[in-house]
PLY file of the C-alpha trace (Angstrom):
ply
format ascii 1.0
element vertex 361
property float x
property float y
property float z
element edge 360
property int vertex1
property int vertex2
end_header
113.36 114.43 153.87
116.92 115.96 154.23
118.37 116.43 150.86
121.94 114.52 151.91
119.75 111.63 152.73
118.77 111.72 149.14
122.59 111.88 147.86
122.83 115.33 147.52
126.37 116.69 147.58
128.76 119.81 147.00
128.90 118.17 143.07
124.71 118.73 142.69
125.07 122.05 145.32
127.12 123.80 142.89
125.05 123.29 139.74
121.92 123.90 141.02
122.88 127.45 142.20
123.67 127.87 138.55
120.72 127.34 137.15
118.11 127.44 140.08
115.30 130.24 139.30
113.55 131.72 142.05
110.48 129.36 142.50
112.53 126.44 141.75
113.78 123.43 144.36
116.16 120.48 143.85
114.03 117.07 143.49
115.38 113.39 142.76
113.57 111.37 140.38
112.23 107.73 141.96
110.26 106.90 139.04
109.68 107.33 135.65
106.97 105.59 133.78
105.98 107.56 130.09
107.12 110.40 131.01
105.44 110.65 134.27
107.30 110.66 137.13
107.77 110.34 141.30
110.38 112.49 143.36
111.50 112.89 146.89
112.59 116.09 147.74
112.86 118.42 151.20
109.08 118.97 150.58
108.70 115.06 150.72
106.96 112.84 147.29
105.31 114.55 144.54
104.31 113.58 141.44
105.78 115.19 138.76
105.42 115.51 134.62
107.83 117.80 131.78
106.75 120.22 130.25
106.59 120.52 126.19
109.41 122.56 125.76
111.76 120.01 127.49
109.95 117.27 125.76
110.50 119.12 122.19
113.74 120.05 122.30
115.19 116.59 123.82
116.72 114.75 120.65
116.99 111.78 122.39
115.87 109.71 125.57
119.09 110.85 126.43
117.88 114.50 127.60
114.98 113.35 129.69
115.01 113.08 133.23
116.32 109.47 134.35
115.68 107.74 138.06
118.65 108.69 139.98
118.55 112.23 138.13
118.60 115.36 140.20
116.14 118.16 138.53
115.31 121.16 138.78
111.21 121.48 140.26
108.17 124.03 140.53
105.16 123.31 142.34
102.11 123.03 140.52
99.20 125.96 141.75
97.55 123.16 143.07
100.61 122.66 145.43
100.61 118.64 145.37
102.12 117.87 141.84
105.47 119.50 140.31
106.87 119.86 137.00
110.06 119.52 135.99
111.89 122.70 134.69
115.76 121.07 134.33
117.90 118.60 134.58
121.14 118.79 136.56
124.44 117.64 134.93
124.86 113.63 136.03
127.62 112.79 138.26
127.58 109.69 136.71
125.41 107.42 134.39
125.09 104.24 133.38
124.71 103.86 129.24
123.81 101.32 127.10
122.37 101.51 123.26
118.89 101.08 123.09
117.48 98.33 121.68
116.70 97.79 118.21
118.30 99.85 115.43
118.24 102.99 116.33
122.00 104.45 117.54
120.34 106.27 120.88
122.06 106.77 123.93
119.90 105.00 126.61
120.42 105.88 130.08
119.44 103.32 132.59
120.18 105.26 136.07
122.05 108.41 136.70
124.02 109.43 140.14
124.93 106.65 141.48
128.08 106.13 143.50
128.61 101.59 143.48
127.28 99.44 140.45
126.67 96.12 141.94
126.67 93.75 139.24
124.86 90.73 140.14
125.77 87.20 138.89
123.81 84.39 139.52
126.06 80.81 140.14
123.29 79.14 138.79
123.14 78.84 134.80
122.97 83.15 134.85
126.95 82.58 135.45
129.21 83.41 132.38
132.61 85.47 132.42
131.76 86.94 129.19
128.80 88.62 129.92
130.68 89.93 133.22
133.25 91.28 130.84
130.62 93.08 129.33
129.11 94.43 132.51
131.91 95.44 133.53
133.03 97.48 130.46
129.67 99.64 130.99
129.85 99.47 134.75
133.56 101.75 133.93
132.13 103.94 131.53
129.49 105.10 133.86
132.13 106.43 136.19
130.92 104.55 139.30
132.39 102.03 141.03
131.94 98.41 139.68
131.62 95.78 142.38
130.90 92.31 141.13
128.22 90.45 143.18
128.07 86.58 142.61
124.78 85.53 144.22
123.27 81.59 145.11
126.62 80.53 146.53
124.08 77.75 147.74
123.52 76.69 143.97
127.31 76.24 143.39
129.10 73.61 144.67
132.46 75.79 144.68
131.30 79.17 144.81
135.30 80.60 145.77
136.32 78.23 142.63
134.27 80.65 140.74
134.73 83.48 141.93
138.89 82.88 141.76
137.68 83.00 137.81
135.59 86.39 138.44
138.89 88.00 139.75
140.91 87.18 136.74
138.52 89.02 134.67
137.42 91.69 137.36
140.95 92.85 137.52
140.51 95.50 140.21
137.07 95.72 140.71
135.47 93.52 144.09
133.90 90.55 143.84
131.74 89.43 146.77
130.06 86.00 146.91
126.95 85.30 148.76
123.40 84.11 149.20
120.29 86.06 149.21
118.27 82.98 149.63
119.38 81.99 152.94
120.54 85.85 153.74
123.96 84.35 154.08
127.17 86.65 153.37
125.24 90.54 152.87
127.85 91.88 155.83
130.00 92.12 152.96
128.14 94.34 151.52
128.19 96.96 154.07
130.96 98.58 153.32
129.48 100.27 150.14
126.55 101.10 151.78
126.23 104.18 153.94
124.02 106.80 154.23
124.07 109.42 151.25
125.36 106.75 148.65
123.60 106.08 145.72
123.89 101.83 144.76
122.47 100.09 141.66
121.79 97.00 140.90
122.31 95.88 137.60
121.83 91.85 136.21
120.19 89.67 134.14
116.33 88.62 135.55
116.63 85.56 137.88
119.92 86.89 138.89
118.51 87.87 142.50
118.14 91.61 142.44
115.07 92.00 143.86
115.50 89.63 146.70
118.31 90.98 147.63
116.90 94.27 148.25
114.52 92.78 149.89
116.59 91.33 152.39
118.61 94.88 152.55
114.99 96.53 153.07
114.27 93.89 155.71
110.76 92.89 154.24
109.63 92.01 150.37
109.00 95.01 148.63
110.13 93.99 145.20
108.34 90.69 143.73
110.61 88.14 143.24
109.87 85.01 140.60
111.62 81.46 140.63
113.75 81.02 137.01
113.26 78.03 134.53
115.67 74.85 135.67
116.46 74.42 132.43
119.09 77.76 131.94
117.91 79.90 135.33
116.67 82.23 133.50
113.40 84.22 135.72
110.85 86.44 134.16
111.29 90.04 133.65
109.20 90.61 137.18
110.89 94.17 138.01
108.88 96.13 135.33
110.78 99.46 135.88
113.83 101.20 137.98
112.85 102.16 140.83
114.58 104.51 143.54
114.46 103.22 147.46
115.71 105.14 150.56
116.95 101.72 153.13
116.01 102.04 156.81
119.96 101.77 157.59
120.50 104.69 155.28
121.81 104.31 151.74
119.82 105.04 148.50
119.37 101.48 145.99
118.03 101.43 142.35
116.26 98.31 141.50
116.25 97.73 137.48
114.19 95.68 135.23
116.52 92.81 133.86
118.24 93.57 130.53
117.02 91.78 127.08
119.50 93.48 124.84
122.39 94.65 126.40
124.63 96.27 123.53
128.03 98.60 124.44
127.71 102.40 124.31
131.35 102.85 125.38
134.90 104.26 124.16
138.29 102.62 123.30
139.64 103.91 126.59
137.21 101.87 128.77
137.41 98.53 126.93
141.20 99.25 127.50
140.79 99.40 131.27
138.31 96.46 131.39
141.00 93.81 129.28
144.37 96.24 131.05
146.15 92.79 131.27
145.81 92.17 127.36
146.27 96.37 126.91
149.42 95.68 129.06
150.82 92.71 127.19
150.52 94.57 123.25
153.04 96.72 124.64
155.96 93.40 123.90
154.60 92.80 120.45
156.49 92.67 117.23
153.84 95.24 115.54
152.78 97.94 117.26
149.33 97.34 115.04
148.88 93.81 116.02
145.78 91.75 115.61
146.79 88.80 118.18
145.77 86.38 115.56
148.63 85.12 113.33
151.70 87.61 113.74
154.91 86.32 114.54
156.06 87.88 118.12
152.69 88.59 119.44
152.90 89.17 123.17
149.28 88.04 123.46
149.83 84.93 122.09
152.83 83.94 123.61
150.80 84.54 126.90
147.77 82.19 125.91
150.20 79.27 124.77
151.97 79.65 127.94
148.51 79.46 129.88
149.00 82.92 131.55
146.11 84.06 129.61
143.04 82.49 128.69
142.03 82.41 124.60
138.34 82.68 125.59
139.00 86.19 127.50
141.39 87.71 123.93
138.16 86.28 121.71
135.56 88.05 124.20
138.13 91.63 123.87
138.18 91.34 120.26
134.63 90.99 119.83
134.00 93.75 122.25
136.48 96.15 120.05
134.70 94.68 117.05
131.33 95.69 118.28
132.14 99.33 119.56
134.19 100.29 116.59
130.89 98.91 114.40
128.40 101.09 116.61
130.49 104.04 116.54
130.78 103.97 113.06
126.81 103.41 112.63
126.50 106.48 115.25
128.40 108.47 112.84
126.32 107.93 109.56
123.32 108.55 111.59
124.15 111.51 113.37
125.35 113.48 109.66
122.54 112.95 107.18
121.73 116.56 107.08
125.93 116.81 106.27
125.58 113.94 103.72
122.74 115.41 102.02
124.51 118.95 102.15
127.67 117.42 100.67
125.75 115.67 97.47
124.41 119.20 96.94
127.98 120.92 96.80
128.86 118.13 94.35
126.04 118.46 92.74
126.70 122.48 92.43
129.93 122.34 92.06
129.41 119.99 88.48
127.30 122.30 86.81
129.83 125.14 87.83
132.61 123.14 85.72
130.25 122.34 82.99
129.52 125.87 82.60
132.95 126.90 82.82
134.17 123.96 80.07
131.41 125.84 77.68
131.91 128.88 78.04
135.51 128.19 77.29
135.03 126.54 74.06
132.19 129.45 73.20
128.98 126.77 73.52
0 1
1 2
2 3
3 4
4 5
5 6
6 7
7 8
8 9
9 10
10 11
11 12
12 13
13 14
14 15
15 16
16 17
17 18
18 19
19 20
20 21
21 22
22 23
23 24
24 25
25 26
26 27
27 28
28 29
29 30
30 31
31 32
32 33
33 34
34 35
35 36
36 37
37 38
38 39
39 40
40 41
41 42
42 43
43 44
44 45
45 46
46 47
47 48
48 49
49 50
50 51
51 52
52 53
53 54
54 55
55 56
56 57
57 58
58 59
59 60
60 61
61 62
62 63
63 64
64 65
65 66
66 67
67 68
68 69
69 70
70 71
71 72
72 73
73 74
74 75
75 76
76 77
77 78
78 79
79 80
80 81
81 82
82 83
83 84
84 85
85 86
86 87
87 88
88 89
89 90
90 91
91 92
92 93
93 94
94 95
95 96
96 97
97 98
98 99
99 100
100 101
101 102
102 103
103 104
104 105
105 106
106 107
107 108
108 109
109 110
110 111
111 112
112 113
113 114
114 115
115 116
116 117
117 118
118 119
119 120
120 121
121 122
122 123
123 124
124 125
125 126
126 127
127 128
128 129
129 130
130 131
131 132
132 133
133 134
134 135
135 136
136 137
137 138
138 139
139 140
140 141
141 142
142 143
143 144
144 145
145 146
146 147
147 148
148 149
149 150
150 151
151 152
152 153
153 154
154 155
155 156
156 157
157 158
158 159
159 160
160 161
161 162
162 163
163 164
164 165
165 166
166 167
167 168
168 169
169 170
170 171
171 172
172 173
173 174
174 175
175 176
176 177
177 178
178 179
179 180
180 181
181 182
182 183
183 184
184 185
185 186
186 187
187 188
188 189
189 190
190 191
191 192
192 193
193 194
194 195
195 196
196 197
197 198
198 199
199 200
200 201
201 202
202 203
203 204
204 205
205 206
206 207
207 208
208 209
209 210
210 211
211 212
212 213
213 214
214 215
215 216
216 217
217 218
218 219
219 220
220 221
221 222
222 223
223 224
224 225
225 226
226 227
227 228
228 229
229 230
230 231
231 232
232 233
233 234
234 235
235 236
236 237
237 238
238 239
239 240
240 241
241 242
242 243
243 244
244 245
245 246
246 247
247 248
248 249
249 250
250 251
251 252
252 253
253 254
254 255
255 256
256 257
257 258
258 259
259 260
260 261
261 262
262 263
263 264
264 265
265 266
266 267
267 268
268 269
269 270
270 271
271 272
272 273
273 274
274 275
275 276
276 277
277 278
278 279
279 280
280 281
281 282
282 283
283 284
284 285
285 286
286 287
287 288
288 289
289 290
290 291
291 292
292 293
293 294
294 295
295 296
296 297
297 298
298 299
299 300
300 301
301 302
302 303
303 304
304 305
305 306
306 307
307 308
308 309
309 310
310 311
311 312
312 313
313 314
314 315
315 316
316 317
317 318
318 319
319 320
320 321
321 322
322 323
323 324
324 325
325 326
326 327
327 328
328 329
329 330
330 331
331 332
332 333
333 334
334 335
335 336
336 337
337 338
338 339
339 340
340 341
341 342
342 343
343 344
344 345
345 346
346 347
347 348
348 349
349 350
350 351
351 352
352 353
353 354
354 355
355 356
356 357
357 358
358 359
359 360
């Protein structure tokens, strides 16, 4: 295997000759399963592990290796398995907070160059959850291209995807059908040897038969989804890292159950830039959009430029990454809390001494 053919570029070059040691060799990670994991490298497909070190000093999933990630590699003695010695700086990532409630950055997939976010027309479609998508799709700093798939379950697929491109702003959005392999020409354009594409969507949303129809034969298992609200089974079990015959690199991923933000003010900003851009004409410069008198944002929804659904789903958004940061904050300074009760602590037994001593107790 040629490393370029893997994605490798000046970006990973440079970093690697930073922190390369002499019996180590750049390696991408195709799999990851418990800590065990598959990479292709010049030497071809090993299997490879971490070793304790790495594993101790990680504090969260966020300092493991990731599919997509490029890492640093030794061959074992036995000259068939590797380990893992580093983990090169990610050109990009794609976040989200993992489930349940623990404030841990979980990343999905790292270096990857087009997110195609894939939408079923079916019951998977809803603008909101696009919104969403999309918002994480920015933060991971590749490029978000909007995929609506089953134009065959739609009876006005463009209809819909006119709505898509309200919301999408500047990002693509591409309609087609992997079911009758109608419309994938469009999706040549992002696909070329080198580049890194993943596909991210909810299960039933057509992932894995798409790839299968950009691999040219089934490789991924594909399941039907109930009638009742299209929603399939969780049949992709884990990411997974494919080389295409054309050339081009795609990362299959499970669907998500819990999809919750793990991005900034700036990117939410980007994602809703026509609300950002209409705040600038309100009365208040701290306007909530909800009651003021003046509100730009407002004005724009009773005039029908803007749509009351898409200011609710940006206030909820805001409302749910100012709540996690906050959380992320307590969590991360318990050690600082706990330090801080002790100074208080300290420092009122320092003026009780001091308040006897003065009155000769």
């Amino acid at each position: 295997m040629e490393l370029k053919d893997l994605g490798w570029n000046e970006f990973h070059r440079k970093h690697f000759d930073e922190l390369k040691t002499p019996d180590s060799f750049p390696a991408r990670v195709t799999q990851s399963r418990r800590e065990k994991y598959m990479l292709y490298s010049s030497l071809g497909e090993l299997k490879a592990d971490i070793p304790g070190k790495i594993r101790f000093n990680a504090e969260s999933q966020n300092d493991l290796p990731a599919v997509g990630d490029w890492v640093l590699a030794e061959l074992r003695p036995e000259g068939d398995a590797a380990m893992i010695v580093g983990i090169l700086p990610r050109m990009s990532k794609f976040s989200r907070k993992s489930a349940g409630g623990t404030m841990d950055e979980q990343v999905s997939v790292a270096n990857i160059d087009t997110v195609f976010l894939v939408n079923g027309l079916d019951g998977d479609y809803n603008l909101r959850r696009i919104e969403r998508y999309l918002a994480l799709a920015r933060e991971s700093g590749a490029k978000p291209v909007v995929v609506l798939n089953k134009t065959d379950m739609s009876p006005d697929p463009e209809a819909k995807a006119a709505e898509v491109r309200q919301v999408a702003l500047a990002a693509p959005v591409i309609t087609l059908s992997a079911l009758k392999n109608e419309g994938f020409e469009k999706l040549s354009e992002y696909i070329s040897p080198g580049t890194t594409i993943a596909f991210l969507g909810s299960s039933g949303a057509g992932k894995s038969t798409m790839i299968n129809r950009l691999m040219g034969e089934a490789r991924q298992r594909v399941g039907a989804v109930r009638a009742a609200d299209s929603r399939g089974r969780h049949i992709t079990t884990q990411r997974e890292l494919i080389l295409l015959p054309g050339g081009g690199i795609v990362i299959d991923n499970p669907g998500f159950r819990e999809l919750q933000l793990w991005v900034n003010d700036d990117t939410l900003d980007i994602t809703f830039a026509d609300i950002k851009a209409l705040t600038a004409g309100c009365k208040f410069a701290d306007c909530t959009h909800t009651d003021e008198p003046d509100c730009a944002v407002l004005a724009a929804i009773a005039a029908g430029t803007l749509d009351a659904k898409r200011l609710r789903s940006y206030q909820k958004l805001k409302r749910e990454q100012k709540f996690l940061a906050h959380r992320h904050q307590s969590q991360a300074r318990p050690e600082n809390s706990a330090s801080e009760k002790e100074i208080g602590r300290k420092l009122k037994q320092f003026k009780s001494q001091r308040s006897k001593e003065r009155f000769g107790q």
